[in-house]
N, C-alpha and C positions, 0 to 999 in steps of 0.2 A: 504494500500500500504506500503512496507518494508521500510524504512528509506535509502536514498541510501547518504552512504560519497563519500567526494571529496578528491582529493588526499593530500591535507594539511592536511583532518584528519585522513587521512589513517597513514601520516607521522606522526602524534602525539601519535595512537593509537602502533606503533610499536617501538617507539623511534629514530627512521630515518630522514633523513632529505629527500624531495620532490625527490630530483635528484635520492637518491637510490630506493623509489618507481616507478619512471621512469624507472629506470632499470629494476625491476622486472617483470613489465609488458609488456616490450620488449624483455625480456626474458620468456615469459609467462609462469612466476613462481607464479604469482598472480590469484587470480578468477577476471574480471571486466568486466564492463559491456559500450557499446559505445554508448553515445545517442547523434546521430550528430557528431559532430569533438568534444562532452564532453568525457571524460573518469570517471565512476562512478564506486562506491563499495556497493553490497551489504554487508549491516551490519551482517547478519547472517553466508554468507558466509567468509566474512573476521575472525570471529568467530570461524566458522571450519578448516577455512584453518593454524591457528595462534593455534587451539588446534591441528592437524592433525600433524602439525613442531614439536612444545614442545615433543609429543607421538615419534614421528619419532626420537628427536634429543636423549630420553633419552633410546630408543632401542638401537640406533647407540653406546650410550656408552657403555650399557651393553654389548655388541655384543663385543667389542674394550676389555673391562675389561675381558673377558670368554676368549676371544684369547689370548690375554697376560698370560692368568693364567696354558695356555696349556692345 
């Protein structure tokens, strides 16, 4: 069975503090998972989700630098 985090270490794992993981997940910007009134993380997918950004955030600049350069 996958290791599932709770959202304190979801917060530790991104550098956030609880409340902006709250946010994300209300914003269903996060992958998670509901068991009962818990709210969990799988490990692999936060993994993906956390390399999918970095991939996305270093497009977005190159994207940002190629426009500026006309």
């Amino acid at each position: 069975m996958e290791k599932l985090l709770k959202i304190k270490d979801v917060a530790e794992v991104l550098g956030i503090n609880p409340h902006s993981v709250y946010r994300l997940i209300y914003q269903r910007e996060i992958p998670f998972v509901k068991l009962g009134r818990n709210i969990r993380f799988k490990e692999s997918q936060i993994s993906s989700w956390i390399n999918k950004g970095s991939h996305d955030n270093i497009t977005d600049r190159k994207r940002a630098v190629n426009t500026a350069r006309g």
